[in-house]
C-alpha positions in Angstrom: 28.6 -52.7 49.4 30.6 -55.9 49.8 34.3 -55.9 47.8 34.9 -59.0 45.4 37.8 -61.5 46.4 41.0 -61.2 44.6 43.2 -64.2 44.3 45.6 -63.3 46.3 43.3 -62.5 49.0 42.2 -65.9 49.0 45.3 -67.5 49.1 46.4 -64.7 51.7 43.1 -66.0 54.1 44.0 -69.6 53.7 47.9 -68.8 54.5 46.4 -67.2 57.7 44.1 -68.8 58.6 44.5 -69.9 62.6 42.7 -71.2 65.8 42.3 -67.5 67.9 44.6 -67.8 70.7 43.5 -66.3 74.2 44.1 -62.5 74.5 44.1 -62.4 78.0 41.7 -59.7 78.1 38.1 -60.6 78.4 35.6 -59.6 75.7 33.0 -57.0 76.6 29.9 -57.4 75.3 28.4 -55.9 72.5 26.1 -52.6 73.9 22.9 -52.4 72.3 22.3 -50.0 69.3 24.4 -48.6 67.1 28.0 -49.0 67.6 31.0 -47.0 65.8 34.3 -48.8 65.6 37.3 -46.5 66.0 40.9 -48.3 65.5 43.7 -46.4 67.1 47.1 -47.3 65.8 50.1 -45.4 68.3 49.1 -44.3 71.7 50.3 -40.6 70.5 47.0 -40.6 68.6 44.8 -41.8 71.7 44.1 -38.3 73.3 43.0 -36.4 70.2 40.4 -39.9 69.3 39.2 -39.6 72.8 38.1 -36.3 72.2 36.8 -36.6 68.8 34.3 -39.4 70.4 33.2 -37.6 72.9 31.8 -34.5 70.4 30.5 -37.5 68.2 28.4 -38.8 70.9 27.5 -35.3 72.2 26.2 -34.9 68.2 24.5 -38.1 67.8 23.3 -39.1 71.9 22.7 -43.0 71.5 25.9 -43.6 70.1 28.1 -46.6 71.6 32.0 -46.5 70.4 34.3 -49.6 70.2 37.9 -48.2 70.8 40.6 -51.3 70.0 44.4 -50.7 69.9 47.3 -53.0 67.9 47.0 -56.9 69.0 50.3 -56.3 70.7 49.9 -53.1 72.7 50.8 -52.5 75.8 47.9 -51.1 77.6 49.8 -49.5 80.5 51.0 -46.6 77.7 47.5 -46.0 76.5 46.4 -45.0 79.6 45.3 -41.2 78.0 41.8 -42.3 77.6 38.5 -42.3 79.6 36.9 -45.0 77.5 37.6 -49.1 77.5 40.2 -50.2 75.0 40.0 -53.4 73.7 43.1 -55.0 71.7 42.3 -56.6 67.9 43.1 -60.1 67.6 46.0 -61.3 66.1 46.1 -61.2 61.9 44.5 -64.7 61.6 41.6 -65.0 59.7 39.0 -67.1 62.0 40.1 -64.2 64.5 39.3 -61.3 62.6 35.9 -63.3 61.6 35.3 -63.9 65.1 35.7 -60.4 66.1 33.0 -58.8 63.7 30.9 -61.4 64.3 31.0 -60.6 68.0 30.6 -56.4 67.8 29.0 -56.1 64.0 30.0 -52.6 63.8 27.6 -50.3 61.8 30.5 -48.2 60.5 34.5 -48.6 61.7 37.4 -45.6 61.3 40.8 -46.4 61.0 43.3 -44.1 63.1 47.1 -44.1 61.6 49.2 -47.5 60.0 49.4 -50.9 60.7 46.6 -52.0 58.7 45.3 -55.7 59.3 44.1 -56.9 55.8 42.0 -59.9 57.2 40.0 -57.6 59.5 39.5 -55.0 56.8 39.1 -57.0 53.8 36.0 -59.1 56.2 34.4 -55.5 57.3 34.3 -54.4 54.0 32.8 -57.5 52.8 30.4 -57.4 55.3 29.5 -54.2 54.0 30.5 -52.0 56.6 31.7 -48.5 55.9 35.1 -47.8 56.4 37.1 -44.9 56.3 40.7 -44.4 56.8 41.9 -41.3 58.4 45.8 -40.2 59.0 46.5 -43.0 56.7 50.2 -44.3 56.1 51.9 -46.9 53.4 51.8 -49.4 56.7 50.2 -52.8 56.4 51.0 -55.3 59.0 50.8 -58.6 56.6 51.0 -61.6 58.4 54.4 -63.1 57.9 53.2 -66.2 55.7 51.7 -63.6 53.2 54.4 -61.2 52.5 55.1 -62.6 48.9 51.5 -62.2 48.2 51.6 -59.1 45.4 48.6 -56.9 46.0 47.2 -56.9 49.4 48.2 -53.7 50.4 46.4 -52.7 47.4 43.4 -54.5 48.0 43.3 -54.0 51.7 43.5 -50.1 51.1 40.8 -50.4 48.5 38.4 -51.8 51.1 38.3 -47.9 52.5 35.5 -45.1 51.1 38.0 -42.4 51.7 41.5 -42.4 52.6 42.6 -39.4 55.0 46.4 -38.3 55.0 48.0 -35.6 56.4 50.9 -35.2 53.7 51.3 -35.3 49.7 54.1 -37.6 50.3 51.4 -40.0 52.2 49.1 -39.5 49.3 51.7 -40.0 46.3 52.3 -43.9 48.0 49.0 -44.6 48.6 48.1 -43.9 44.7 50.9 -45.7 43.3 49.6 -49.1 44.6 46.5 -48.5 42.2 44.3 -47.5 44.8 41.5 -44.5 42.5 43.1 -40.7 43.3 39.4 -40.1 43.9 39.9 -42.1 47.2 42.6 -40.2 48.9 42.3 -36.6 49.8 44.5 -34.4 52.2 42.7 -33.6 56.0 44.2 -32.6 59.1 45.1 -35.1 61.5 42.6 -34.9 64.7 43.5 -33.0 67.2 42.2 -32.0 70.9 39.9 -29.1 71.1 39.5 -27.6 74.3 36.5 -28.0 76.4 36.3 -24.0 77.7 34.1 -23.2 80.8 33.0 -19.5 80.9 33.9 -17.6 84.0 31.9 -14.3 85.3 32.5 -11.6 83.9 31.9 -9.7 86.9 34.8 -11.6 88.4 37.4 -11.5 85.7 36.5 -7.4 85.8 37.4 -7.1 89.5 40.5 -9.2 89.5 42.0 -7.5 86.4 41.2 -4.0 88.3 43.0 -5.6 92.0 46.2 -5.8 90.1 46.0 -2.4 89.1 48.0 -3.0 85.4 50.6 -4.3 87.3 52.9 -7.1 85.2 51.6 -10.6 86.1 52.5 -14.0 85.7 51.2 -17.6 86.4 53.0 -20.7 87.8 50.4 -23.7 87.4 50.8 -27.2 88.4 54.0 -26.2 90.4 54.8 -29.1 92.2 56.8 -29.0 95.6 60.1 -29.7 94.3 59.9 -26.8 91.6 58.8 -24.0 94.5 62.7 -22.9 95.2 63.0 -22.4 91.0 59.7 -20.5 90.7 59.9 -18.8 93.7 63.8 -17.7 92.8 63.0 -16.5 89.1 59.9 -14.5 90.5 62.9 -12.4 93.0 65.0 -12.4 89.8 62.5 -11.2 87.7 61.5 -8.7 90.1 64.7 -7.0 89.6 63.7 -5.8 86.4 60.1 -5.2 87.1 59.5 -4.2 90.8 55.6 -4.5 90.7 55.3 -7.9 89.3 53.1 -10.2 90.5 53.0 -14.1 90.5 50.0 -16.1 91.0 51.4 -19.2 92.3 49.2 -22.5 91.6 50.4 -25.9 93.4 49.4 -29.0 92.0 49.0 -30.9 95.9 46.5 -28.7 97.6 47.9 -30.0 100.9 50.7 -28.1 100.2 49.9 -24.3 100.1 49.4 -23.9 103.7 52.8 -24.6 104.5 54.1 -22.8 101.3 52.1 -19.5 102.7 54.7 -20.2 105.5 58.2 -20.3 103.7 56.9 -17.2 101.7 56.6 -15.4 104.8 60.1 -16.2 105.9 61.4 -14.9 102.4 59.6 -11.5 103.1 57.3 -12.5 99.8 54.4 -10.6 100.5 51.3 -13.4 100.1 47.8 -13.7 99.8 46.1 -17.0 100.1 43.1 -16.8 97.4 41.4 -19.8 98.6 41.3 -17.8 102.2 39.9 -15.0 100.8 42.8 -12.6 101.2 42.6 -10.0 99.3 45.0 -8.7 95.8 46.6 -5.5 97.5 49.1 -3.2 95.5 51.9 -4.5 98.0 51.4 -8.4 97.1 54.3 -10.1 95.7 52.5 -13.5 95.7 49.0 -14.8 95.0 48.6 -18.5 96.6 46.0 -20.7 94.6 45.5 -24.2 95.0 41.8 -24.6 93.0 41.9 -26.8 89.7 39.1 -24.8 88.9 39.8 -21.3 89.3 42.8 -22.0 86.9 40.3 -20.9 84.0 40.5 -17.3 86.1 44.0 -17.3 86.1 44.8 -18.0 82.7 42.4 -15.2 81.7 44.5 -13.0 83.9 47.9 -14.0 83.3 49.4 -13.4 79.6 52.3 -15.7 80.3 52.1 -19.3 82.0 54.4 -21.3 83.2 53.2 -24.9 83.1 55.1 -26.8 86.3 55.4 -30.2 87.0 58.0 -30.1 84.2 61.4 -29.0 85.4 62.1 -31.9 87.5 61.8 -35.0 85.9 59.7 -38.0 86.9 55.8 -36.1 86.4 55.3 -35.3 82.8 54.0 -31.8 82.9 50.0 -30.7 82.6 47.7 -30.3 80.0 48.6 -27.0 78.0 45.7 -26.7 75.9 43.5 -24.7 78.3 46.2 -22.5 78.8 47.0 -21.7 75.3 43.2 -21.4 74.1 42.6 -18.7 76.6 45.3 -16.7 75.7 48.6 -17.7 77.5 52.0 -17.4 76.3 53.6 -20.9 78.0 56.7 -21.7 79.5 57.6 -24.9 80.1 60.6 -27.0 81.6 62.2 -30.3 79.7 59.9 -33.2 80.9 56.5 -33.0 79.2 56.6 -36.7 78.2 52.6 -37.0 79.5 51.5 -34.4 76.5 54.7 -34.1 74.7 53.2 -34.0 71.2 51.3 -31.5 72.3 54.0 -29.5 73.9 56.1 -30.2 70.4 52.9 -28.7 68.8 53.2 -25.5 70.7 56.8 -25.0 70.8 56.7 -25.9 66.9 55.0 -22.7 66.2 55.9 -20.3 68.7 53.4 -20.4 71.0 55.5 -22.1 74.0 59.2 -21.9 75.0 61.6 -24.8 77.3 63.5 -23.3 79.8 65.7 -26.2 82.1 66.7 -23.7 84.9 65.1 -21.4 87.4 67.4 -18.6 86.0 66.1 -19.5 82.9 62.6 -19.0 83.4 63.5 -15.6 85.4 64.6 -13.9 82.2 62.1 -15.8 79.9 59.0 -14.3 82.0 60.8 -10.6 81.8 61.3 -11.5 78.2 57.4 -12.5 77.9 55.8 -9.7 79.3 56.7 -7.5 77.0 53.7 -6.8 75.9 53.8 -7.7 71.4 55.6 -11.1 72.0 53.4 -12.5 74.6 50.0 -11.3 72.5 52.0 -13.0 69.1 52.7 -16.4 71.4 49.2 -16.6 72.8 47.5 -15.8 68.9 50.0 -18.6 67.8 48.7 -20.7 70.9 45.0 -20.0 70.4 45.1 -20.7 66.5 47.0 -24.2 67.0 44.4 -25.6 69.1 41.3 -24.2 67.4 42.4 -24.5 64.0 41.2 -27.9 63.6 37.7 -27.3 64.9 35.7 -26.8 61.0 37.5 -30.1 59.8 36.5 -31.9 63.2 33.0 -30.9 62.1 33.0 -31.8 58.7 34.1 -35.8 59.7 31.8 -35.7 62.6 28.8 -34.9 59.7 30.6 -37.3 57.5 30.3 -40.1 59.8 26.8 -39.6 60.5 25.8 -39.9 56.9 28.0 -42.7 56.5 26.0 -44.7 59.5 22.6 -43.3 58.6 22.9 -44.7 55.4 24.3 -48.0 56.8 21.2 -48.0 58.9 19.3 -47.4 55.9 20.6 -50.5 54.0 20.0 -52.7 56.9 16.7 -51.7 57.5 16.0 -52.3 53.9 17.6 -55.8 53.9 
């Protein structure tokens, strides 16, 4: 249903109005079928909405998404994405016309602030469904308009719902007269973790080769951060004779000549991917496999996630980790997941250690046996919590663009 023009609207368009200037980027064209328009506003967000498409399309096969980022962004930083990004034109209304014209979205969602009123205000008169979700008081008027007095109003008014994540999101939002009816409270997306079974058989006999012994998992552990791991496993040792470390390198070229400094540190090895064999006397277990991390997690109640205690790599994802029941260490530079990170550290599912002495006494610490189980609950409930309310938007969507569908066939 199209929205009526407001007066300042109108005098906002003809304020903004401008010749598109060249983006740069060349246009894709539009896929066949029916297409879902998904605006990301901060990078942060880009993961998570990566994720929520790919369980759209997995409930609704046929499905083509349109993923566009701010005008301005810098597409180097939104690199956490498997699908093509295309950046919005500038807030000019002959752009914003050109752009639906060109992709004639059958429903679009609205990821964070920065709202463009002149590509709104159009999709809504166009009569394209559009639902705001993580919403924020945040319109990006075009400098010529700022006097106008209610296009945030009117901009927000072109939404069917308004998701926010806080009161204090909602309380603005209602005070510029957009209905209460509107705006309701929803989690903001987040990633939920694609979880590949392992045999049973396998987990059984791997738990029973380490005998109950104490055991804990370096993953990821990049070159420069073997002398930390490998020092807090002889440190931890101290305290628990038995322990066992199942050492995972992220460069698989690298655990052969690993197997040989272990052996010159009398650190009792076996290479897994050799097909050594867990005896009661081995101090290390030597893994290389992305794969056969979803063993090893299983295994191990505490993790530490390397390629974070030297700067310059950004750390791995920690969401399989955590989902299958891992309490996490990590070190100080997780900048490739760090909301993630912040997530887990925010509710005690994951703790930062910044030296190798550090991590020694935080894995003793760990394996006591009630705080790891209360990290890895913690862990598990974060990144599974969100799973109902990704469900309820993904059916929400789906009537939203059937009944789209519904109105154009009818038209």
């Amino acid at each position: 249903m199209s929205k009526p023009r407001s007066l300042s609207l109108a005098a906002y368009r003809a304020l903004s109005w401008g010749v598109p200037k060249p983006t740069g980027h060349n246009t894709p064209p539009r896929p066949a079928g029916e297409l879902l328009w998904i605006h990301v506003a901060n990078a942060q967000r880009l993961r998570a909405v990566n994720d929520f498409c790919k369980r759209l399309q997995q409930s609704r096969p046929g499905l083509s998404i349109l993923l566009t980022v701010p005008p301005d962004a810098d597409l180097i930083r939104w690199a956490d994405c498997d699908m093509e990004l295309v950046p919005l034109p500038d807030e000019q209304t002959g752009a914003a016309r050109g752009f639906l014209e060109h992709w004639q979205p059958d429903m679009g969602l609205w990821v964070g602030g920065g709202l463009m009123p002149n590509v709104i205000t159009r999709a809504a008169e166009r009569g394209i469904p559009m639902v705001l979700l993580e919403g924020e008081n945040d319109v990006r008027v075009a400098f010529v308009g700022k006097w106008l007095p209610d296009i945030n109003r009117y901009t927000f008014d072109c939404f069917r719902a308004i998701h926010v994540t806080s009161e204090d999101a909602a309380r603005q939002i209602r005070r510029l007269g957009v209905p209460a009816s509107k705006v309701a409270l929803f989690p903001p997306l987040s990633i939920s973790p694609t979880l590949h079974p392992w045999p049973e058989d396998e987990l059984i006999e791997t738990n029973h080769a380490f005998a109950g012994r104490p055991v804990w998992l370096a993953a990821w552990v990049d070159a420069k951060e073997f002398i930390s791991v490998l020092s807090a496993h002889r440190q931890a040792m101290r305290m628990l004779p038995r322990l066992a470390l199942i050492l995972h390198v992220a460069d698989m070229s690298e655990a052969a000549p690993l197997r040989k400094r272990l052996e010159t540190m009398d650190l009792r090895c076996a290479n897994w991917e050799d097909g050594d064999m867990i005896e009661d006397m081995t101090q290390v277990i030597l893994a290389s496999d992305p794969e056969a991390l979803g063993l090893w997690y299983r295994v191990s109640p505490v993790t530490f996630m390397g390629s974070t205690l030297e700067p310059g790599i950004g750390g791995h994802d920690p969401i399989a980790a955590a989902a299958l029941g891992s309490a996490l260490i990590h070190g100080p530079d997780v900048s490739g997941h760090k909301a993630l990170y912040d997530a887990l550290d925010g509710v005690g599912a994951a703790r930062e250690i910044r030296t190798a002495t550090e991590l020694g006494d935080t894995v003793v610490e760990l394996l006591a046996p009630d705080l790891a189980a209360n990290m890895a609950l913690a862990g598990w409930q974060l990144v599974t919590e969100s799973a109902p309310q990704v469900d309820t938007l993904i059916d929400m969507v789906q009537e939203h663009l059937d009944q789209h569908g519904a109105e154009h066939e009818g038209t």
